[in-house]
C-alpha positions in Angstrom: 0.0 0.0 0.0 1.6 3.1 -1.1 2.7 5.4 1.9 1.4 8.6 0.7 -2.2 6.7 1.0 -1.7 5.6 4.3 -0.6 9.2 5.4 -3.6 10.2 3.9 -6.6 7.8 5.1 -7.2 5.9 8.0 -7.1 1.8 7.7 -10.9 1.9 7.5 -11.0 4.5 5.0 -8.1 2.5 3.0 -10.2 -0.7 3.3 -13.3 1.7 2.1 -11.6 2.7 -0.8 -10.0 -0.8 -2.2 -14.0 -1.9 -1.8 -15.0 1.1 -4.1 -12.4 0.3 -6.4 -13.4 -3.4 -6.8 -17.0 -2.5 -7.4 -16.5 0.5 -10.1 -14.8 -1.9 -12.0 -16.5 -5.4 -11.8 -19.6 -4.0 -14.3 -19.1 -1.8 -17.5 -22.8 -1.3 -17.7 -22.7 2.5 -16.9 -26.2 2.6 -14.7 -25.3 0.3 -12.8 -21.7 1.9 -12.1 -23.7 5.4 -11.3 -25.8 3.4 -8.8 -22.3 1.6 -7.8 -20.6 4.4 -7.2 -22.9 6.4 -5.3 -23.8 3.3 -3.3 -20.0 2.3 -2.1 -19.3 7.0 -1.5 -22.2 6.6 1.0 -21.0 3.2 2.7 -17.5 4.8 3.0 -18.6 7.9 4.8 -20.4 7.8 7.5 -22.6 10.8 7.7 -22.8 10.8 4.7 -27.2 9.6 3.9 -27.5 10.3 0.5 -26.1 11.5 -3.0 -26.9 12.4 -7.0 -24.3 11.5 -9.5 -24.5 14.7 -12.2 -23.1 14.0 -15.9 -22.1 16.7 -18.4 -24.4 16.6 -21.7 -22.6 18.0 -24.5 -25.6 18.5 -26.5 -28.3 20.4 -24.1 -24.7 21.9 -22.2 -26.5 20.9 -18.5 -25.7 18.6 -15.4 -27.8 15.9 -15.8 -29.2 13.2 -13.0 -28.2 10.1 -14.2 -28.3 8.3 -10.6 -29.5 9.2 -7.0 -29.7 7.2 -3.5 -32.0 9.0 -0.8 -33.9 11.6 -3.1 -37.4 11.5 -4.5 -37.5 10.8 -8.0 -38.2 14.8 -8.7 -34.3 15.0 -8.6 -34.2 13.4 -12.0 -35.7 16.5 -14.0 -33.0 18.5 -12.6 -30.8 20.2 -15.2 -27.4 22.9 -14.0 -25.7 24.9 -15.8 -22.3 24.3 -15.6 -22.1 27.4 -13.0 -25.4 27.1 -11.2 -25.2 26.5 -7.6 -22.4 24.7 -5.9 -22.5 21.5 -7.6 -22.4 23.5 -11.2 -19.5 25.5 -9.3 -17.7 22.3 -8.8 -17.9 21.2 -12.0 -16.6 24.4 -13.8 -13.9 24.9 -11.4 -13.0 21.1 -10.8 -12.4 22.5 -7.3 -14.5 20.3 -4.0 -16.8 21.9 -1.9 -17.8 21.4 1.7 -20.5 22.5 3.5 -21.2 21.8 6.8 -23.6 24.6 8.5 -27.4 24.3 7.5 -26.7 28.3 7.0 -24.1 27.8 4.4 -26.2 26.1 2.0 -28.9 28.1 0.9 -25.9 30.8 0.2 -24.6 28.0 -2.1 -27.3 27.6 -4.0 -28.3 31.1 -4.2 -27.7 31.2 -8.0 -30.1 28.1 -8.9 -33.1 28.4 -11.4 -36.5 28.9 -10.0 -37.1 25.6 -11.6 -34.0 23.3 -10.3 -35.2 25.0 -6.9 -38.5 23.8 -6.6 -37.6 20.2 -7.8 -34.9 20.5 -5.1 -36.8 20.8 -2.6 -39.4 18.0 -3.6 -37.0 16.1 -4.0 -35.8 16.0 0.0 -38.8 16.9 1.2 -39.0 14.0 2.7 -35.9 14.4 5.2 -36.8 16.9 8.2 -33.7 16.7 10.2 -31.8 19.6 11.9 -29.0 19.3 9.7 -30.5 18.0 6.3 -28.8 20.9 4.5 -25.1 19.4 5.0 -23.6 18.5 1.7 -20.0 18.3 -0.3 -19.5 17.7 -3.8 -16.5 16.4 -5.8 -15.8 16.8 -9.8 -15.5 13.5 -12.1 -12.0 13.9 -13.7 -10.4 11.1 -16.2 -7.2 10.2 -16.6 -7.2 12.1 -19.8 -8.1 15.5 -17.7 -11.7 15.9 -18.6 -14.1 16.8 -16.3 -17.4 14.3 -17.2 -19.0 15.1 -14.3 -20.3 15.9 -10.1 -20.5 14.0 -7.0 -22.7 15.4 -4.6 -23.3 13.5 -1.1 -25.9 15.1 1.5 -26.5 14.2 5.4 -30.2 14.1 6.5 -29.7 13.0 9.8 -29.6 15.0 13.5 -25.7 15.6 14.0 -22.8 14.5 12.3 -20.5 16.0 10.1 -18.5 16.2 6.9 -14.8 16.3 7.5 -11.3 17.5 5.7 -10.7 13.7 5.4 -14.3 12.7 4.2 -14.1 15.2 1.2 -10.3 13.7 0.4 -11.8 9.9 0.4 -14.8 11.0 -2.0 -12.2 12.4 -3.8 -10.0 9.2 -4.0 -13.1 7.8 -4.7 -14.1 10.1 -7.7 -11.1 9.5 -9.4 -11.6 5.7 -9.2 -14.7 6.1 -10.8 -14.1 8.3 -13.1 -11.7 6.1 -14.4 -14.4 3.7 -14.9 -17.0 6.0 -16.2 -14.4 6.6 -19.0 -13.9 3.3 -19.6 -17.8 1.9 -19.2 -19.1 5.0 -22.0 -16.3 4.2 -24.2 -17.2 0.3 -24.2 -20.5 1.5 -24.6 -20.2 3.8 -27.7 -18.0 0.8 -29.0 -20.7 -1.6 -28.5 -23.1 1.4 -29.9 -21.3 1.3 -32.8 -20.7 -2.5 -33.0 -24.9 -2.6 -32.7 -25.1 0.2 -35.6 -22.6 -1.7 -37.6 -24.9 -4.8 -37.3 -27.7 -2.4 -38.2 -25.7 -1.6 -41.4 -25.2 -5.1 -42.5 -28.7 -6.6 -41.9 -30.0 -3.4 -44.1 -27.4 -3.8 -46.8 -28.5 -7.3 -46.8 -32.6 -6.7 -46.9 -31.8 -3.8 -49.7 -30.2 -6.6 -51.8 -32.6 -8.9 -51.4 -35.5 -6.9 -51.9 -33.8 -6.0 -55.0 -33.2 -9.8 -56.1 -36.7 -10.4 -55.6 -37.8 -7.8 -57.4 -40.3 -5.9 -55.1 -39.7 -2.2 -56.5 -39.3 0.8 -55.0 -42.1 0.9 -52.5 -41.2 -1.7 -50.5 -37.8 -0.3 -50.7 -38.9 3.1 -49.7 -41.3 1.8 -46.4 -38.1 -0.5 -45.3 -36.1 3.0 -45.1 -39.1 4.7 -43.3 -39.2 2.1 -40.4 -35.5 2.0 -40.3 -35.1 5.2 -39.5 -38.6 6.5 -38.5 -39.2 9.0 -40.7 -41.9 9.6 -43.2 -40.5 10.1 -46.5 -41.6 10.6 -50.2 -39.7 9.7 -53.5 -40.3 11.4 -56.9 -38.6 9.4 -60.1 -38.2 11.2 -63.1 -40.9 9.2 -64.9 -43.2 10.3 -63.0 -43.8 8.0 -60.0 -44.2 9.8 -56.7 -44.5 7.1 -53.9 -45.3 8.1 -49.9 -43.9 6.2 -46.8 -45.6 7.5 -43.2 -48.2 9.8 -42.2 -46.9 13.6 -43.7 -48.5 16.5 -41.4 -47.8 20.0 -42.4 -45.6 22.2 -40.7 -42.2 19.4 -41.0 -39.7 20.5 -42.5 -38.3 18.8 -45.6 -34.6 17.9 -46.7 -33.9 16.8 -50.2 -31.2 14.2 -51.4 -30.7 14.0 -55.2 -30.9 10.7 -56.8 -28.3 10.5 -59.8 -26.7 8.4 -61.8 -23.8 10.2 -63.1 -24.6 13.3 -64.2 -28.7 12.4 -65.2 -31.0 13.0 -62.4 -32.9 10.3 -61.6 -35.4 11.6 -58.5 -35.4 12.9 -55.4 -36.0 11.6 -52.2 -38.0 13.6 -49.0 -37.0 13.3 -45.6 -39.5 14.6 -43.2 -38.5 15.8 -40.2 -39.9 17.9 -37.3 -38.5 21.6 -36.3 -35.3 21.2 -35.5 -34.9 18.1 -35.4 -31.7 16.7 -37.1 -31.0 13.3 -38.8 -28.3 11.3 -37.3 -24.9 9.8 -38.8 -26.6 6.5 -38.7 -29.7 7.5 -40.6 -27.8 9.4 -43.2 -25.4 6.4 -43.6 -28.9 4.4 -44.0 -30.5 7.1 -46.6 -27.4 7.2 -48.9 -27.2 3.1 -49.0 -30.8 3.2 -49.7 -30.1 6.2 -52.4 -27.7 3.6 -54.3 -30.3 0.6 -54.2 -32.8 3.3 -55.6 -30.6 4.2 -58.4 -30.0 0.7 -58.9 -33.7 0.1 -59.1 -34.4 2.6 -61.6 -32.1 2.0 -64.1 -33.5 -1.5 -63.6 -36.9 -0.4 -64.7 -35.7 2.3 -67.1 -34.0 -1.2 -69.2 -37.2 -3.0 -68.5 -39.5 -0.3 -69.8 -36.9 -0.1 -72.7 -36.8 -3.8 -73.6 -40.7 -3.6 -74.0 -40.8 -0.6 -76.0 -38.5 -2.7 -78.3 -40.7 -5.4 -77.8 -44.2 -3.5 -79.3 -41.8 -1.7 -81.8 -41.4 -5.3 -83.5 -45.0 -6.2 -82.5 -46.1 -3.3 -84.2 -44.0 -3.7 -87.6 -45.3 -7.0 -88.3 -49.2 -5.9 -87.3 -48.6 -3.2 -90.1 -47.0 -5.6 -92.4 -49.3 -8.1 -91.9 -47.3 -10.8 -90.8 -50.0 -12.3 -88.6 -48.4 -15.5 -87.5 -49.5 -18.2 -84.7 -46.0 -16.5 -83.1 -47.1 -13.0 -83.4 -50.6 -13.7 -81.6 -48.2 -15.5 -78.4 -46.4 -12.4 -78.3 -49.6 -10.1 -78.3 -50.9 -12.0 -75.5 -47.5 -12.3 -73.5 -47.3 -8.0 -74.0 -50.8 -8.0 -72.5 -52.6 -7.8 -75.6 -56.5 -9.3 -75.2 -57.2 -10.6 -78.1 -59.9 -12.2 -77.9 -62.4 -8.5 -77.7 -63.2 -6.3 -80.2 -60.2 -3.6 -81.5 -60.4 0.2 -81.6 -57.3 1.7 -82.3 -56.4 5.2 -81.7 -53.6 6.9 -82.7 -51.9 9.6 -80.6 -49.5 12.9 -81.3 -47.7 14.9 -78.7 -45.9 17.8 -79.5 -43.9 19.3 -76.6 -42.1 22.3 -77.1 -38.1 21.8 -76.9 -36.8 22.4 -73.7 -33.2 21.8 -72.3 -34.6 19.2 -69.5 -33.9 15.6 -68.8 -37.2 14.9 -67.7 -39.0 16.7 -70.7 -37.0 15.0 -72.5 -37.2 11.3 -71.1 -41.8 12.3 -70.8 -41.4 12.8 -74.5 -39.2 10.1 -76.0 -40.3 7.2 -73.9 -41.8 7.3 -70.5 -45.1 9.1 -72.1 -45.6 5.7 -73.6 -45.6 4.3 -69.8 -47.8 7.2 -68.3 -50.1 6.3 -71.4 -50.1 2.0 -70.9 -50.8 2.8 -66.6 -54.2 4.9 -67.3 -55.2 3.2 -70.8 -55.5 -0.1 -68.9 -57.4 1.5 -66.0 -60.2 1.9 -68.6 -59.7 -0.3 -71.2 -58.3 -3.7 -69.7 -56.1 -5.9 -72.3 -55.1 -2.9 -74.2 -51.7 -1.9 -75.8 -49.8 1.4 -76.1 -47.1 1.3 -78.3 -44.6 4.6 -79.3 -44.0 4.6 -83.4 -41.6 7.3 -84.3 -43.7 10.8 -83.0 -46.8 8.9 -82.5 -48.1 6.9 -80.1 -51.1 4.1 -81.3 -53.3 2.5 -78.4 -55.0 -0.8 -79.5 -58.0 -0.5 -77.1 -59.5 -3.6 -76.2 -63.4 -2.7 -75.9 -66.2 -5.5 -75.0 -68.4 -6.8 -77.7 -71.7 -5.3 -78.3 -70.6 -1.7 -76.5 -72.3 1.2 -78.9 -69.7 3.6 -80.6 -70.7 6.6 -79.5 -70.5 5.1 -76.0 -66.8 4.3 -77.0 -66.3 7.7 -78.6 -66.6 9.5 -75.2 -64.3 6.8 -73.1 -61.8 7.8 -75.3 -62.3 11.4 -75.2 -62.4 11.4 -71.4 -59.1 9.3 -71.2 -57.9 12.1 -73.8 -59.2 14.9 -70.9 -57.6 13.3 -68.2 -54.3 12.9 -69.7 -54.0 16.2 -71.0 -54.8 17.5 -67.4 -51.9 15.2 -66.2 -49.5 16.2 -68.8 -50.3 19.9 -68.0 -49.7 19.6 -64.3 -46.5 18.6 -65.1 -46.2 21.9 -66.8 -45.1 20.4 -69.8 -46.0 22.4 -72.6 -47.2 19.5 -74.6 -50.6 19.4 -77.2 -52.1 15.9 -77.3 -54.2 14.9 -80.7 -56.4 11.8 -81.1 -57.1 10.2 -84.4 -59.7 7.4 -83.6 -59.9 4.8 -86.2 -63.1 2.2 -87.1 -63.6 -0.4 -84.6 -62.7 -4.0 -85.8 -63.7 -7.4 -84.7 -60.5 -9.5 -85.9 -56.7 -8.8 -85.4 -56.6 -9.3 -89.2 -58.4 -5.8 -89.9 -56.3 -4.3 -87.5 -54.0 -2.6 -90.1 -55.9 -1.0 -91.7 -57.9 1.0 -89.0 -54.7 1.7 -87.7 -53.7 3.4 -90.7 -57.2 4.5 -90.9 -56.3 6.6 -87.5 -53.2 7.7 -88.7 -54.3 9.3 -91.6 -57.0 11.3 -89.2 -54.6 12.5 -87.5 -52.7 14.0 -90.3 -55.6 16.0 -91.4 -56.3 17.3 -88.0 -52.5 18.1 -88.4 -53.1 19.7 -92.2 -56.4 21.2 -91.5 -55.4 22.6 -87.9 -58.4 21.7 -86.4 -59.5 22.6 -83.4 -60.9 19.2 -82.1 -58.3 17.2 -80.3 -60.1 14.1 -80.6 -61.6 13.3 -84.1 -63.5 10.0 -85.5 -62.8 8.2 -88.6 -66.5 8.0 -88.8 -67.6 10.8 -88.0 -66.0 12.6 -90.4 -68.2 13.7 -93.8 -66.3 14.3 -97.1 -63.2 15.3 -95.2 -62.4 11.1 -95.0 -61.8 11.6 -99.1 -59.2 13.8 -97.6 -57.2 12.6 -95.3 -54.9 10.5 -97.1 -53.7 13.7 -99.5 -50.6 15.8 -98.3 -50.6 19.3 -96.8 -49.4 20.9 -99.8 -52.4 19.4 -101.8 -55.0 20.4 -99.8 -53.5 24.0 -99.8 -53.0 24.1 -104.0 -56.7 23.3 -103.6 -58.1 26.2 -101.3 -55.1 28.6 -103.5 -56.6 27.1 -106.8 -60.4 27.6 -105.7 -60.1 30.9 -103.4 -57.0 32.7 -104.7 -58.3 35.2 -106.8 -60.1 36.6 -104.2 -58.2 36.2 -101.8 -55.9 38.7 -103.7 -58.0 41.0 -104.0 -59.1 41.7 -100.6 -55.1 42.1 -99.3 -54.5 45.3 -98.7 -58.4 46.4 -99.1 -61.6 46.7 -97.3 -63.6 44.6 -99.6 -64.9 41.7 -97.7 -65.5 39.2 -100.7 -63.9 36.2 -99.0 -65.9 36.5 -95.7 -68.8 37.2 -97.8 -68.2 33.6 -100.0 -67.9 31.4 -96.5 -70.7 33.0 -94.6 -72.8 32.5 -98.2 -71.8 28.5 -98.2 -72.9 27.9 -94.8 -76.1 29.6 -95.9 -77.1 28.5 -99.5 -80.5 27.8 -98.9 -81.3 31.0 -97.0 -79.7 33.8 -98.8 -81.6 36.0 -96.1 -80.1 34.7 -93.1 -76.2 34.8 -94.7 -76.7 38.6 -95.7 -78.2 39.2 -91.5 -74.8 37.5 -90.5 -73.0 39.5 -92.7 -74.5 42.6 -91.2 -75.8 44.0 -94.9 -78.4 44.2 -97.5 -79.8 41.7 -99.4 -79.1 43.4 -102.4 -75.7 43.9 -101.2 -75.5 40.9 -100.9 -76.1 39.9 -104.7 -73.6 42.7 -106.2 -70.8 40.7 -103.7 -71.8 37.4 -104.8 -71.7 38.8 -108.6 -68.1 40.1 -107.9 -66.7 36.5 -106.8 -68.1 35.0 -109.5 -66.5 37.1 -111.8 -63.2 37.4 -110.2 -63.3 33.4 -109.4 -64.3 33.1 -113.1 -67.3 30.5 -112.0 -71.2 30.1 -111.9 -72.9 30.2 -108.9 -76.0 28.5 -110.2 -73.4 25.3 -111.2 -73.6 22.6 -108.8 -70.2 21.4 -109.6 -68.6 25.0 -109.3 -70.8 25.6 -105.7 -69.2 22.1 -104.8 -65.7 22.9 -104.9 -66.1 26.7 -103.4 -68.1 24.7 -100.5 -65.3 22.6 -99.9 -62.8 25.3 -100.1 -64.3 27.4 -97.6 -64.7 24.6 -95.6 -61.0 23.6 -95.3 -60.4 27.3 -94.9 -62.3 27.3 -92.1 -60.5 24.7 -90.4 -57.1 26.3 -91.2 -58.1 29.4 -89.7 -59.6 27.9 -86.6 
């Protein structure tokens, strides 16, 4: 036993502190060394009834009560600063303090909150001996020099007192726990991290095999949100928005950027609440899940490809009618019904250029998947397939469903993916051609051209519909397959010469000519939209004819202004 001790502390007091020793360091689980330690302090002094163990929390900057022996639990929601009262003293200026006269205390504990008070006070309520106010503290120093934390012991009972040699021991006795302390926290942060590590692995581990199996990203996404308790949201760039958790307003939201390379792939939303900040660990699990996600995305960005190649083909040999036993197989295996009737629409969307991925990506490809999601919503079995600029549906409708009926499914689904397309404020016009409705896969390609060709004339013609029949067109059908620059030598041919002659003039003969078409039968009513006389009327009508060098009265001549007005009409609208 080293002299300097002995000089020191009595035999008992020596014996006292060996004991302490032993028990700080038989447990590394660090409540039971707080309870330890304040346990073997009290046994070791005598008038000593009573103690708290204080800790230094780096992140809320207080004293904390981590353990107490002869308090009420109040003590527990007590918080110093690291100067407040003598025990926050103690800890700032790693100097003991003793206090031995119930009149000295209150004076040391002048400077404590309002709050800590009160709680103080519950706390020893209990205790209503003539010298309950006698106390000493001693600061928690390591072996590196860091002060972690207070000792405070307190003596309830009538007489007794704290001595010169009762604050060395607790000293003694602080350092020896200290010691452990130090040692117990850092074999709990290792095992904290060893746990966290473990953590890692087993999600590393579920990520993969999630992805093996194929799952997606929504079982993906609610495996982060229970991992690290979060609600969260995850946009992709075509066009999927998924949502893990119940999302109140008022959290605030970070942002992580899914990427692969340079392309942006998403984005994923991490909700938190004010303040509130996401730990190492979390972060470690958001950016593995960020690399399974972008994993998981190019994974369906080659799926979705291999299927556009897939319809391409399909497609090709519909139009040149290689209708083979293999080619029905492969219509079925695409999702193809084809056993119902066929009504095949075909589809333009013009986006304006714009210097965006995602713009990019809507037009060129994923349209084609926003397209197949809400086409088989309403028309189960069908087919969306992207040729060149177009995109043709093959709509599998019911037997024995009217037309018209049909007609207005299609211009709904028409409605309702314009009003998504313009939510993503993409600046994108869609156009529907509809062609005939076919029983048999064989008469396929021709309605499909049949739709294709309306939708070149609404192109040509510039008409205002966005969704236009086959059917229900009149003598435009004997149109549609003629170029743009045919049907406009045709209006130039028929309505030039008028046309000349009212640039640069008042005259009004061309207006005159289409309100008179609509109106052939009822002279009358075409000069009352024209806002002039009848007879007015007449001298205008003489005019065209001789300018157009034709006779009103011929039914062939009448046919062909008819027409060109018509087409006029359209191109203007």
């Amino acid at each position: 036993m080293p002299r300097l001790l002995q000089k020191t502390f009595s035999h008992s007091q020596m014996e006292a502190l060996i004991k302490v020793a032993e028990a700080v360091n038989s447990t590394l689980n660090l409540n039971e060394l707080f309870q330890l330690t304040l346990k073997e302090s009290i046994q070791a002094i005598p008038d000593a009834d009573g103690g708290v163990l204080f800790l230094y929390d780096d992140e809320i900057q207080k004293l904390v009560c981590l353990s107490y022996i002869n308090f009420t639990h109040a003590v527990e929601n007590i918080s110093l600063d690291a100067n407040e009262s003598f025990t926050g003293k103690c800890f700032s200026t790693r100097e003991p303090v003793l206090i031995n006269s119930p009149q000295g205390l209150p004076v040391e504990t002048e400077t404590m909150t309002v709050r800590n008070r009160r709680l103080l006070e519950e706390s020893i309520a209990q205790h209503k001996g003539q010298n309950a106010l006698r106390a000493m503290c001693v600061p928690l120093v390591t072996e590196n020099d860091e002060c972690i934390g207070v000792i405070t012991l307190n003596g309830f009972a009538d007489g007794g007192t704290f001595t010169d040699k009762d604050l060395r021991l607790l000293q003694a006795i602080a350092g020896q726990a200290a010691i452990a302390l130090s040692k117990a926290r850092l074999h709990a942060d290792l095992k904290k991290k060893n746990e966290e590590f473990e953590q890692i692995i087993s999600y590393q581990q579920q990520l993969l095999l999630k992805m093996n199996d194929g799952v997606g990203l929504s079982d993906m996404l609610k495996q982060l949100s229970l991992q690290i308790q979060k609600p969260l949201s995850l946009l992709t760039i075509y066009g999927e928005y998924l949502q893990m958790g119940n999302q109140p307003e008022g959290l605030d939201v970070q942002e992580f950027p899914i990427r692969s390379g340079r392309l942006l792939l998403g984005k994923l939303f991490v909700l938190t609440g004010a303040d509130e900040k996401i730990t190492d660990t979390d972060l470690y699990f958001i950016q593995q899940s960020i690399l399974y996600f972008t994993l998981e995305i190019n994974r369906e960005a080659a799926l979705r490809e291999a299927e556009h190649r897939f319809k391409a083909e399909l497609m090709d040999d519909l139009l040149n009618g290689m209708l083979t036993e293999n080619f029905i197989k492969r219509a079925k295996r695409l999702g193809l019904d084809i056993d119902n009737h066929f009504l095949p629409v075909a589809v333009e969307a013009s986006v304006s250029a714009q210097d965006n991925s995602m713009a990019d990506l809507l037009y060129k490809r994923e349209l084609t998947h926003l397209f197949q999601v809400e086409v088989n919503q309403r028309f189960p079995g069908s087919l969306v397939v992207q040729k060149q600029q177009h995109y043709i549906f093959l709509l599998s409708t019911r037997k024995g469903i009217a037309k018209d009926v049909q007609f207005e499914k299609v211009k709904r689904l028409a409605a309702e993916l314009q009003n998504f397309i313009d939510q993503q404020q993409l600046e994108a016009r869609l156009k529907f051609g509809v062609g005939p409705c076919v029983h048999s896969i064989e008469d396929l390609p021709s309605s499909i051209e049949d739709s294709l060709k309306v939708l070149r004339f609404m192109r040509t013609t510039r008409m205002k519909e966005n969704v236009v029949n086959s059917q229900s067109l009149g003598f435009e059908s004997l149109l549609i397959a003629n170029k743009d620059k045919d049907i406009n030598a045709f209006v130039s041919a028929a309505l030039g010469p008028i046309m000349e002659h009212d640039r640069g003039k008042e005259a009004e003969l061309l207006k005159t000519l289409m309100v008179y078409t609509q109106f052939i039968q009822h002279p009358g009513q075409a000069a009352k939209e024209l806002h002039i006389h009848l007879n007015t009327l007449h001298y205008r009508l003489k005019k065209i004819a001789d300018l157009l060098q034709v006779d009103l009265q011929n039914p062939d001549d009448l046919l062909n202004l008819q027409l060109a007005c018509k087409l006029l009409r359209n191109l203007e609208d």
